[in-house]
PyMOL Python script that loads the backbone (N, CA, C, O; Angstrom):
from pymol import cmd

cmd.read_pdbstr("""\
ATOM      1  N   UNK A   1       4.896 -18.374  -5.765  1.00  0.00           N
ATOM      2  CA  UNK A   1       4.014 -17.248  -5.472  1.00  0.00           C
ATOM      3  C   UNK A   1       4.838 -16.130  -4.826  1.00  0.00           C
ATOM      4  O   UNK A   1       5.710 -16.354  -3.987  1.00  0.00           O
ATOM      5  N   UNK A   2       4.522 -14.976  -5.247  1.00  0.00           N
ATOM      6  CA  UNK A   2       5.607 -13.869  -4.501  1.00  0.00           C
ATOM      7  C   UNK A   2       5.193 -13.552  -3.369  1.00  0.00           C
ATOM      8  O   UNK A   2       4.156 -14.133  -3.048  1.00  0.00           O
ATOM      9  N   UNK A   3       5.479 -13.064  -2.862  1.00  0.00           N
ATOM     10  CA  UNK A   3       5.367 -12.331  -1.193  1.00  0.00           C
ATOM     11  C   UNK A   3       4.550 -11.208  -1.321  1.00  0.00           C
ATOM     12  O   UNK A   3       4.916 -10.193  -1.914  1.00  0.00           O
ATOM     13  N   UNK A   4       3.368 -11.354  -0.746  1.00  0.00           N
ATOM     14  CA  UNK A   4       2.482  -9.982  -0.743  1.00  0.00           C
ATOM     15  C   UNK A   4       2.687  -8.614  -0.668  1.00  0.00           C
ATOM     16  O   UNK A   4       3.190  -8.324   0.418  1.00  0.00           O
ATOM     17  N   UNK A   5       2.433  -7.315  -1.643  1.00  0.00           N
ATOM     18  CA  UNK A   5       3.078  -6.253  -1.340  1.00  0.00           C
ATOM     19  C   UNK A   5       1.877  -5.625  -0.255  1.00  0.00           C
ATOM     20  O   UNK A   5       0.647  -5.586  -0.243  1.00  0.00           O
ATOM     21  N   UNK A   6       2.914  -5.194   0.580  1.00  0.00           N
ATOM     22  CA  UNK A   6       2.506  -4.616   1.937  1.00  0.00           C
ATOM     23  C   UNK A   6       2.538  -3.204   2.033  1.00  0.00           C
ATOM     24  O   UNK A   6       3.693  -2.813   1.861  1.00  0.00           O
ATOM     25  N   UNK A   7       1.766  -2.307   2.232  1.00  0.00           N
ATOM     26  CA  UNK A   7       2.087  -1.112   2.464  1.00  0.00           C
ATOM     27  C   UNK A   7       1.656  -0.716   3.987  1.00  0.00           C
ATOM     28  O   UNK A   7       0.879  -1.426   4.624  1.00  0.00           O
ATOM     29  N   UNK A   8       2.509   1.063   4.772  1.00  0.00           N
ATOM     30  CA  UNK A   8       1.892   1.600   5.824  1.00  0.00           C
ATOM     31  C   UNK A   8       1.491   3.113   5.051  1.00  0.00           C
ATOM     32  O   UNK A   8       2.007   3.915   4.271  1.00  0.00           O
ATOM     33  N   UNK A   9       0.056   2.898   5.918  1.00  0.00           N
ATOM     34  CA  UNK A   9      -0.163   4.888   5.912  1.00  0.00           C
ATOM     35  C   UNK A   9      -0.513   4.989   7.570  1.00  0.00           C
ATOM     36  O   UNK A   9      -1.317   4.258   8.147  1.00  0.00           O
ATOM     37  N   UNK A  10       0.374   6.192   8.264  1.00  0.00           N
ATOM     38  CA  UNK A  10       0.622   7.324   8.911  1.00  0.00           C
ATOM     39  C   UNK A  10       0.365   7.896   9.309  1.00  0.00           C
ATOM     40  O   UNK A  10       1.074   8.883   9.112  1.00  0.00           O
ATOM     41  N   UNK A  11      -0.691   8.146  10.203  1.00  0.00           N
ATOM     42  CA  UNK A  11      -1.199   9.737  10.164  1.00  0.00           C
ATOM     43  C   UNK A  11      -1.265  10.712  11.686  1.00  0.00           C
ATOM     44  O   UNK A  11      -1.757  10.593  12.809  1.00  0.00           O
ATOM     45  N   UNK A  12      -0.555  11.576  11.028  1.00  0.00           N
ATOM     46  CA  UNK A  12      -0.423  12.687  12.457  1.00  0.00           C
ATOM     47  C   UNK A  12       1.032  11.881  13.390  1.00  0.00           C
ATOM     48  O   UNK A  12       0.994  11.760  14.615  1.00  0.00           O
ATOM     49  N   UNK A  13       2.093  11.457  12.640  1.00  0.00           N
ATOM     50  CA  UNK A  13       3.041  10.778  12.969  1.00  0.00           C
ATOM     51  C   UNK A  13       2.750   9.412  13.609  1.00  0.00           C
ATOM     52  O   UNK A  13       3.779   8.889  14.038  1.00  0.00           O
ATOM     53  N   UNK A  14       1.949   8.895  13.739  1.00  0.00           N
ATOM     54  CA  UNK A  14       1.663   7.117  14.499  1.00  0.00           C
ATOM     55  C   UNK A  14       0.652   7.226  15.016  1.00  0.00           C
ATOM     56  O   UNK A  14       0.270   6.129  15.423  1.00  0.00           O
ATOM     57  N   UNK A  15      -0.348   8.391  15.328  1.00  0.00           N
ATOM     58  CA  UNK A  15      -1.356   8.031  16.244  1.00  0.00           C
ATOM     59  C   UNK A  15      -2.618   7.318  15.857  1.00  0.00           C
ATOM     60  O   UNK A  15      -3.491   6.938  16.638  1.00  0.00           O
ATOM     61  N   UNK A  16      -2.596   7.123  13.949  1.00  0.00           N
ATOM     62  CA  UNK A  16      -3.330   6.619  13.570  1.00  0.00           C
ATOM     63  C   UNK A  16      -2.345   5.523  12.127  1.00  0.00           C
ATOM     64  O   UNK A  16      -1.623   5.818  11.175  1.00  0.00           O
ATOM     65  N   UNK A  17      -2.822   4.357  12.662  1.00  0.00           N
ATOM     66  CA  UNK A  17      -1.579   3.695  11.480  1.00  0.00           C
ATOM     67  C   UNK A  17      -2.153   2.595  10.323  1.00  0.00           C
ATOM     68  O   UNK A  17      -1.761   1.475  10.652  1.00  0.00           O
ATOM     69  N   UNK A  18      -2.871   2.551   9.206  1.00  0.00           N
ATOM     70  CA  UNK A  18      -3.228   1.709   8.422  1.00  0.00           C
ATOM     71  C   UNK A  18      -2.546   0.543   7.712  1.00  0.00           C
ATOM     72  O   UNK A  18      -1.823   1.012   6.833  1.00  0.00           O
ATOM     73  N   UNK A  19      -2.496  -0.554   7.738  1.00  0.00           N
ATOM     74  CA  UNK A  19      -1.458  -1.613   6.962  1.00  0.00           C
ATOM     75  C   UNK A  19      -2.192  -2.417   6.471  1.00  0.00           C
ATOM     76  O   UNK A  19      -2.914  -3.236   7.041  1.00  0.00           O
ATOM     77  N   UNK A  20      -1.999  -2.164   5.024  1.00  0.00           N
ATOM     78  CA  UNK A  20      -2.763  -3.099   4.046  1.00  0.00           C
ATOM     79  C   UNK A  20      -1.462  -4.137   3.044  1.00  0.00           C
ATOM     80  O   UNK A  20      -0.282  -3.895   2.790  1.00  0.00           O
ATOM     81  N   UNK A  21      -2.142  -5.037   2.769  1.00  0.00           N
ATOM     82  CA  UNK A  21      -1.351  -6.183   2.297  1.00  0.00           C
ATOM     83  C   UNK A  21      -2.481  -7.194   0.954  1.00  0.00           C
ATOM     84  O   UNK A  21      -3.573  -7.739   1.113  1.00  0.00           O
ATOM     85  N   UNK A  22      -1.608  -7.080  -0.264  1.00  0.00           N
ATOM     86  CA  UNK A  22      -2.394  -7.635  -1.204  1.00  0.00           C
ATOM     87  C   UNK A  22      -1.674  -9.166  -1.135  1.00  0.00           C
ATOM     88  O   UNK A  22      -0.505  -9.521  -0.987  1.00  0.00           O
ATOM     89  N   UNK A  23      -2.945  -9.897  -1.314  1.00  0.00           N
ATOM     90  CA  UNK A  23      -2.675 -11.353  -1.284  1.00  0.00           C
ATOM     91  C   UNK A  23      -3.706 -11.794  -2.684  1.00  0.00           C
ATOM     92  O   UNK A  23      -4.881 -12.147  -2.793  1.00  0.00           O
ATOM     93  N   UNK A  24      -2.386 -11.524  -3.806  1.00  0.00           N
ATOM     94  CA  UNK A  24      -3.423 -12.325  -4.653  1.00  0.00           C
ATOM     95  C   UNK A  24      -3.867 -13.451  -4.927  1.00  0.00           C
ATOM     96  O   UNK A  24      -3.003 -14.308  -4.747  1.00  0.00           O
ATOM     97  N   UNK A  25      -5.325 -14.061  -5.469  1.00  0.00           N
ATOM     98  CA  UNK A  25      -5.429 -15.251  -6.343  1.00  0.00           C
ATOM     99  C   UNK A  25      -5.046 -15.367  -7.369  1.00  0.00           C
ATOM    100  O   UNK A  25      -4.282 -14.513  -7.816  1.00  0.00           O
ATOM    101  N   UNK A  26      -5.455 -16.540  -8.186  1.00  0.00           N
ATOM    102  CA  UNK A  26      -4.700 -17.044  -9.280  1.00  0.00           C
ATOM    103  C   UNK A  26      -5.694 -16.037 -10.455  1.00  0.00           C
ATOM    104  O   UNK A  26      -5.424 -15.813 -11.635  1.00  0.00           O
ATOM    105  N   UNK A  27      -6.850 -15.576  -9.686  1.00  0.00           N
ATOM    106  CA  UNK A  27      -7.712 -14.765 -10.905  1.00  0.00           C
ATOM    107  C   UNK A  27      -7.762 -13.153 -10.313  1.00  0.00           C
ATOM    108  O   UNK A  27      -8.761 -12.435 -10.313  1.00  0.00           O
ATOM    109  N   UNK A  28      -6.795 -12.898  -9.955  1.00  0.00           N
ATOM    110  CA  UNK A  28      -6.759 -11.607  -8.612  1.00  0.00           C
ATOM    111  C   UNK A  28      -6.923 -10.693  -9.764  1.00  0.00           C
ATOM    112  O   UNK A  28      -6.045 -10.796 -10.621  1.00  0.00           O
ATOM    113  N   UNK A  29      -8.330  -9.377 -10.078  1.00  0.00           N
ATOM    114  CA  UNK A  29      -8.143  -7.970 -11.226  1.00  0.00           C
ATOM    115  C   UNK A  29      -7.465  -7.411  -9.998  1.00  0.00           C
ATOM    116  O   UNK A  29      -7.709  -6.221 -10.196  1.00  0.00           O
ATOM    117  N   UNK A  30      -6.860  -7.435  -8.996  1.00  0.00           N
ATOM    118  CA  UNK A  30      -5.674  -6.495  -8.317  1.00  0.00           C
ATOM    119  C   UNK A  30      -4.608  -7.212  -8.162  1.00  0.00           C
ATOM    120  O   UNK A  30      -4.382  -8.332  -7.704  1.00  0.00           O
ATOM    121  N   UNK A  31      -3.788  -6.107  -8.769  1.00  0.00           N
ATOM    122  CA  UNK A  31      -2.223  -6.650  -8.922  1.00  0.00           C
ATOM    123  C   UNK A  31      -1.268  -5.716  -7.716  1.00  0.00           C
ATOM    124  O   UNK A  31      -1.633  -4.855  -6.916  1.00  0.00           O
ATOM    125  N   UNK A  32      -0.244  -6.167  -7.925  1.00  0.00           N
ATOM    126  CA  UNK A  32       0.811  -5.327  -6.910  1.00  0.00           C
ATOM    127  C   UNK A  32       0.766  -3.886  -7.528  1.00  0.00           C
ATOM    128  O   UNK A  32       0.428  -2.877  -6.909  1.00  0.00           O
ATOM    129  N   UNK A  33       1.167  -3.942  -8.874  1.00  0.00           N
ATOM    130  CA  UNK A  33       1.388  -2.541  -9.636  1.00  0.00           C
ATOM    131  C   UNK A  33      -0.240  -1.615  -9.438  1.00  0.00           C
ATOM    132  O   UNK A  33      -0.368  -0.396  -9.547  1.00  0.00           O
ATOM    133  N   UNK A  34      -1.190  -2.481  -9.170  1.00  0.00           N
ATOM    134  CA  UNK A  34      -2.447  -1.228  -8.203  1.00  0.00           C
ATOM    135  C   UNK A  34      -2.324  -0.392  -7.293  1.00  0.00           C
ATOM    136  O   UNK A  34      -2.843   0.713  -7.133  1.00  0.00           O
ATOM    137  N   UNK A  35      -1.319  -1.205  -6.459  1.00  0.00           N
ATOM    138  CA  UNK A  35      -1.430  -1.083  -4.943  1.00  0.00           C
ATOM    139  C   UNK A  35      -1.151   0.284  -4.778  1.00  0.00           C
ATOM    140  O   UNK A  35      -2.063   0.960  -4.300  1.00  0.00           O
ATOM    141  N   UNK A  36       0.034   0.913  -5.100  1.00  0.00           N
ATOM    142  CA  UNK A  36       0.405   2.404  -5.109  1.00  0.00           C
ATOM    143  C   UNK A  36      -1.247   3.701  -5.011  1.00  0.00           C
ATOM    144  O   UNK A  36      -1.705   4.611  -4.320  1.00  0.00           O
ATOM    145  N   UNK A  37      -1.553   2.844  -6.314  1.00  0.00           N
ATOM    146  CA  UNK A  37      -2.891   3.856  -6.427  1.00  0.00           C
ATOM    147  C   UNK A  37      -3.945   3.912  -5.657  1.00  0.00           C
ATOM    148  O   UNK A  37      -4.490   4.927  -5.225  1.00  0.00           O
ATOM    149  N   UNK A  38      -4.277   2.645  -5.459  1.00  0.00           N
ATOM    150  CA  UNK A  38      -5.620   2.667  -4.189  1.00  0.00           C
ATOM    151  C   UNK A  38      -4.984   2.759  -2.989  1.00  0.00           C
ATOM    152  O   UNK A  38      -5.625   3.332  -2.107  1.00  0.00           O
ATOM    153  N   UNK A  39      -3.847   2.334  -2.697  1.00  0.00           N
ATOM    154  CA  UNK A  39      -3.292   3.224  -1.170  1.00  0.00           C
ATOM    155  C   UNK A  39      -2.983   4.914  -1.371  1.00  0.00           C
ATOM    156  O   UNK A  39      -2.894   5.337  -0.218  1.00  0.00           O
ATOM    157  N   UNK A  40      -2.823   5.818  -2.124  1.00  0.00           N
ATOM    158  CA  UNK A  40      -2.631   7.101  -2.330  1.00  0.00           C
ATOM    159  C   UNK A  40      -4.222   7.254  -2.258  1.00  0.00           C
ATOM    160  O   UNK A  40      -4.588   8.118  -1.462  1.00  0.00           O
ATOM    161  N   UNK A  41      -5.340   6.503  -3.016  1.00  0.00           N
ATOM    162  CA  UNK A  41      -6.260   7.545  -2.607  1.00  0.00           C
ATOM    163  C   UNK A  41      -6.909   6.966  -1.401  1.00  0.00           C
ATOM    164  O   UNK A  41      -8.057   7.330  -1.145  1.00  0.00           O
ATOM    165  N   UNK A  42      -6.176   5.917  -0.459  1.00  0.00           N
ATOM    166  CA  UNK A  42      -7.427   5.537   0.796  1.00  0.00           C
ATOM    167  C   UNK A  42      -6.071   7.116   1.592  1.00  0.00           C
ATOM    168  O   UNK A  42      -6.477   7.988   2.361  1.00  0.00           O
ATOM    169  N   UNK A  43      -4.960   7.040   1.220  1.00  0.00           N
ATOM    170  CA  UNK A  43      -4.446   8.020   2.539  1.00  0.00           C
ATOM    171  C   UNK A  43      -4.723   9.455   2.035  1.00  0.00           C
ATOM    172  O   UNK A  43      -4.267  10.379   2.707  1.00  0.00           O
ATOM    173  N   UNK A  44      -5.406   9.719   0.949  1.00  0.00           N
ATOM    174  CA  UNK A  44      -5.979  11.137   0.730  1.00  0.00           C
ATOM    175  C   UNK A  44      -7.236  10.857   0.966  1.00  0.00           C
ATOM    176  O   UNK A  44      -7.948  11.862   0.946  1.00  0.00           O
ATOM    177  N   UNK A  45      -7.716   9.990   1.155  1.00  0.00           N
ATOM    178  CA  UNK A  45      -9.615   9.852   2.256  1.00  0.00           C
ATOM    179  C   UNK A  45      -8.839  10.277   3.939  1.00  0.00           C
ATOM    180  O   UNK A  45      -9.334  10.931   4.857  1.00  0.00           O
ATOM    181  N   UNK A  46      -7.963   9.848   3.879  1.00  0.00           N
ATOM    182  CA  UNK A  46      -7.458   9.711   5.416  1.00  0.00           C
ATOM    183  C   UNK A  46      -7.082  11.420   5.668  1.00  0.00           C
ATOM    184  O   UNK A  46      -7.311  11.848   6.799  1.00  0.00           O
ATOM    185  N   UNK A  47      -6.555  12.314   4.710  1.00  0.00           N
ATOM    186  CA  UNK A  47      -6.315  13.170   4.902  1.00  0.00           C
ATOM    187  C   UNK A  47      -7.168  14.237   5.257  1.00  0.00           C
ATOM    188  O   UNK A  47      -6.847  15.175   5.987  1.00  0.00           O
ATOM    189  N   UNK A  48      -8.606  14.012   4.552  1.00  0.00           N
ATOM    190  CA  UNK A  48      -9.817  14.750   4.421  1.00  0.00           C
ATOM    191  C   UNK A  48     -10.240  14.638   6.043  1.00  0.00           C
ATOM    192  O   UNK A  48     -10.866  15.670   6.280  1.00  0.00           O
ATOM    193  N   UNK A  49     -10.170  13.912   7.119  1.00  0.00           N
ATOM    194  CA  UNK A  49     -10.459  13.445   8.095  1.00  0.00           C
ATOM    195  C   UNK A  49     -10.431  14.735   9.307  1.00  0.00           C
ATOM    196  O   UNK A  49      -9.253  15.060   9.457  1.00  0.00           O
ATOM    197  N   UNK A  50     -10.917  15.172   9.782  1.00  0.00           N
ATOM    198  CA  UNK A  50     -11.137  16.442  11.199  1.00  0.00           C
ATOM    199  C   UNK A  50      -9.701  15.873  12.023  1.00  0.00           C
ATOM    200  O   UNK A  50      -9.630  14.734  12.485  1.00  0.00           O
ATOM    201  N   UNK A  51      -8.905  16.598  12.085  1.00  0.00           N
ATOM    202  CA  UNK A  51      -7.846  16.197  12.553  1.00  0.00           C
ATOM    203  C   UNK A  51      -6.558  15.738  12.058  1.00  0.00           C
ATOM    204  O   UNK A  51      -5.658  15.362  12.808  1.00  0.00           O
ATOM    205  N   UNK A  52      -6.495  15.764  11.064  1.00  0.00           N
ATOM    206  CA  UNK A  52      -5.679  14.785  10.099  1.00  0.00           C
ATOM    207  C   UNK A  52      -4.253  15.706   9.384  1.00  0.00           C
ATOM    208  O   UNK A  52      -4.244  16.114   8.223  1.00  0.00           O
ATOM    209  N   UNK A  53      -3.245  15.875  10.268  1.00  0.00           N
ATOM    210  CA  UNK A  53      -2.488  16.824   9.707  1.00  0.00           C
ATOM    211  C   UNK A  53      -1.530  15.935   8.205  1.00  0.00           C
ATOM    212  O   UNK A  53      -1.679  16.071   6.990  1.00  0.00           O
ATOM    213  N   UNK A  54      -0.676  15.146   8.927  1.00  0.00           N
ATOM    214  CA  UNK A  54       0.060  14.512   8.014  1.00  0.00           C
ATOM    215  C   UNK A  54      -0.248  12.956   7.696  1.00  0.00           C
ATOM    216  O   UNK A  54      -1.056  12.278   8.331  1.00  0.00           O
ATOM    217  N   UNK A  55       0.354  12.606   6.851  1.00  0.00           N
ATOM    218  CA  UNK A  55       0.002  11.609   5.850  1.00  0.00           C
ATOM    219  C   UNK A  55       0.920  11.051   5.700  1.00  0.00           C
ATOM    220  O   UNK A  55       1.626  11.715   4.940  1.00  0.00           O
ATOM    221  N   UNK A  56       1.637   9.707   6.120  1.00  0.00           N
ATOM    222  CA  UNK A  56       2.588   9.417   4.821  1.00  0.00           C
ATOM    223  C   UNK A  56       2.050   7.899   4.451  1.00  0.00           C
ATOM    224  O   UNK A  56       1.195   7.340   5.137  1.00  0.00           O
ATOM    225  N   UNK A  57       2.593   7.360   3.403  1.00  0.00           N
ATOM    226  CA  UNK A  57       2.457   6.403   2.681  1.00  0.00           C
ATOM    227  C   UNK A  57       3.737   5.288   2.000  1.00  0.00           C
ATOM    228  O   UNK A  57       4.401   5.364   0.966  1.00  0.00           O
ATOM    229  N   UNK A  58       3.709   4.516   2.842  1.00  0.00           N
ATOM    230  CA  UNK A  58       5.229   4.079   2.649  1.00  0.00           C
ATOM    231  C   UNK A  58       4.937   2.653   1.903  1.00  0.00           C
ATOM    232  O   UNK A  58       3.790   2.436   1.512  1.00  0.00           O
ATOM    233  N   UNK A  59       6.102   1.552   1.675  1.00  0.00           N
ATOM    234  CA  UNK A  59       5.907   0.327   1.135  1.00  0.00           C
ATOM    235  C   UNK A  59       6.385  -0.933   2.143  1.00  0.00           C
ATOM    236  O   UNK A  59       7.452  -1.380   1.721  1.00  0.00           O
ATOM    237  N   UNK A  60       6.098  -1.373   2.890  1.00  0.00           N
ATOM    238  CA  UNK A  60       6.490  -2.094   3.948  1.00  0.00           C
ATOM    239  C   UNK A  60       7.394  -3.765   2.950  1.00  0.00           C
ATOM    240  O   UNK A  60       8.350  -4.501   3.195  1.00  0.00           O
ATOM    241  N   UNK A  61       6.925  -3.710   2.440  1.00  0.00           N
ATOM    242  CA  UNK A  61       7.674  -4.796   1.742  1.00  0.00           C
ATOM    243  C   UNK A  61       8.391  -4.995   0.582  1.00  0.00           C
ATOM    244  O   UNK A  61       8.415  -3.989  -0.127  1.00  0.00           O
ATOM    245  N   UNK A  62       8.998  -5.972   0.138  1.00  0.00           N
ATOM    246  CA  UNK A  62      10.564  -5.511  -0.574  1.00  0.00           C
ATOM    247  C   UNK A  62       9.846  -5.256  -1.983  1.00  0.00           C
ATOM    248  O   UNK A  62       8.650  -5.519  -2.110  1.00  0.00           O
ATOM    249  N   UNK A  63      10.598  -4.744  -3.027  1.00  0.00           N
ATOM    250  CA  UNK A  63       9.958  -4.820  -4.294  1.00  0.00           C
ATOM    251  C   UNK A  63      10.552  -5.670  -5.411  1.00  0.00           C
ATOM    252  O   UNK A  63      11.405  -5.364  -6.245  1.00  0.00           O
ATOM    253  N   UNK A  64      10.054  -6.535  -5.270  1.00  0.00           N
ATOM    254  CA  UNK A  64      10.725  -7.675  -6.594  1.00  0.00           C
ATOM    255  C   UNK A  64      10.530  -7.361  -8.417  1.00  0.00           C
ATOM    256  O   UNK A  64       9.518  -6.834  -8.878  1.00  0.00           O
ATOM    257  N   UNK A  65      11.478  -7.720  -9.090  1.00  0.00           N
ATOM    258  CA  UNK A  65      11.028  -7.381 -10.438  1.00  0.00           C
ATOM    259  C   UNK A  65      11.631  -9.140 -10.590  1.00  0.00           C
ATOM    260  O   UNK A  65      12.403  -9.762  -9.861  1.00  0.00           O
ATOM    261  N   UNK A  66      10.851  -9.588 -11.940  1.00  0.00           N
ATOM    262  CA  UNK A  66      10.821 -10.622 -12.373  1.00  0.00           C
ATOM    263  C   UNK A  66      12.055 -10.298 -13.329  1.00  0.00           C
ATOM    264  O   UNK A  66      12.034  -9.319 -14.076  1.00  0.00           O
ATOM    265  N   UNK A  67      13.134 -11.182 -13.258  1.00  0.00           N
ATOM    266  CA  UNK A  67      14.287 -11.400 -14.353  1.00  0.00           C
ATOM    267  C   UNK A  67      13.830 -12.478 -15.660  1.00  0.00           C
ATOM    268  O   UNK A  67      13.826 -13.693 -15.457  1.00  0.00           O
ATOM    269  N   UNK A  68      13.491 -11.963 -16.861  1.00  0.00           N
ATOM    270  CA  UNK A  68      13.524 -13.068 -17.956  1.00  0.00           C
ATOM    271  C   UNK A  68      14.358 -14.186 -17.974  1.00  0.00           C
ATOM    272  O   UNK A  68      15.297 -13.959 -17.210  1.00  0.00           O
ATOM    273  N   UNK A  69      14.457 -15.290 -18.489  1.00  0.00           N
ATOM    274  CA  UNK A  69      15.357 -16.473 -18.540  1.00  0.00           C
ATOM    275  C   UNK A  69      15.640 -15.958 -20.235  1.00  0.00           C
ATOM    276  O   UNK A  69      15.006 -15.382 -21.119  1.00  0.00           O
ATOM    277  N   UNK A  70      17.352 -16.720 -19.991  1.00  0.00           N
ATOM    278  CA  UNK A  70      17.584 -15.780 -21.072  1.00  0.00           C
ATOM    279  C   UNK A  70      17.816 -16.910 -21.835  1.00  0.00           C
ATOM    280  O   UNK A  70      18.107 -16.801 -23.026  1.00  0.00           O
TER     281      UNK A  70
END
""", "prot")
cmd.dss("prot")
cmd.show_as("cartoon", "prot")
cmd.util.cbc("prot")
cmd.orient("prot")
């Protein structure tokens, strides 16, 4: 099983900090290759926010690609 991809969002440099982490099942419709997208639009909900200057959106965990057996 791979290691859950982890992401951080940021906001206003640390004063507000979100960390989400996908842990799939064996029947998971969310994959790692989601994750990018529904974290870009929860930190553009985050942006819309009274107060909310900056944003960032980073990947807290490593990114593996699967090697074929050759």
């Amino acid at each position: 099983m791979a290691a859950p991809a982890s992401y951080r969002i940021v906001v206003n440099g640390g004063e507000s900090v979100i960390d989400a982490s996908l842990i799939e099942g064996d029947y998971s419709p969310v994959t790692d290759t989601d994750m990018p997208a529904l974290l870009w639009e929860l930190a553009r909900a985050a942006s819309g926010l009274e107060g909310a200057s900056t944003v960032t959106v980073s990947r807290t965990s490593a990114v593996t690609t699967e090697v074929p057996e050759v």
